[in-house]
C-alpha positions in Angstrom: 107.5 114.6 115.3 106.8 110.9 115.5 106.3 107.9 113.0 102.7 106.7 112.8 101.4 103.8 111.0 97.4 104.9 109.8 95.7 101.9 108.9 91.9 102.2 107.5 88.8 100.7 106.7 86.8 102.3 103.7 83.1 102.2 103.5 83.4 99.3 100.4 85.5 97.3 102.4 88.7 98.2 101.2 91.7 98.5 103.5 94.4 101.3 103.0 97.8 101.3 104.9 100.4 104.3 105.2 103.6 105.3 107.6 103.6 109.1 107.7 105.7 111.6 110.2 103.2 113.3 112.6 103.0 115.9 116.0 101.3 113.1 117.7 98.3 110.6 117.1 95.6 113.0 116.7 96.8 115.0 113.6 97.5 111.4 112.1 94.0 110.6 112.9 92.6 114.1 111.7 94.6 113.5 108.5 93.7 110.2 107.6 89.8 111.3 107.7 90.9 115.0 106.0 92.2 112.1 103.1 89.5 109.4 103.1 86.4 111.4 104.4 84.5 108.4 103.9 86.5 106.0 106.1 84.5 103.8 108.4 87.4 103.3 110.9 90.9 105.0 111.7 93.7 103.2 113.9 97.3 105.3 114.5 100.1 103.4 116.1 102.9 105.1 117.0 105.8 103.4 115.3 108.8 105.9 116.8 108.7 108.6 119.0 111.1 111.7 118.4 110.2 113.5 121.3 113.2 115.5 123.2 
């Protein structure tokens, strides 16, 4: 599991920021549109990797 940061843009404008423990950059991605279905635009960064 790794530490992402999932920033958003929001179809009003609005811009929503969260650090959340992922698999890797795609499920952060896949869960940040599963949450906001209506966001205009998704960016993951990859804070900390945990990999072994």
């Amino acid at each position: 599991m790794n530490i992402y940061r999932i920033k958003l843009r929001l179809t009003d404008g609005q811009r929503v920021a969260y650090t959340g423990l992922f698999a890797d950059g795609c499920e952060a991605v896949l869960q940040a549109l599963s949450d906001w279905p209506g966001a205009r635009s998704v960016t993951a960064i990859c804070l900390r990797r945990t990999d072994k």
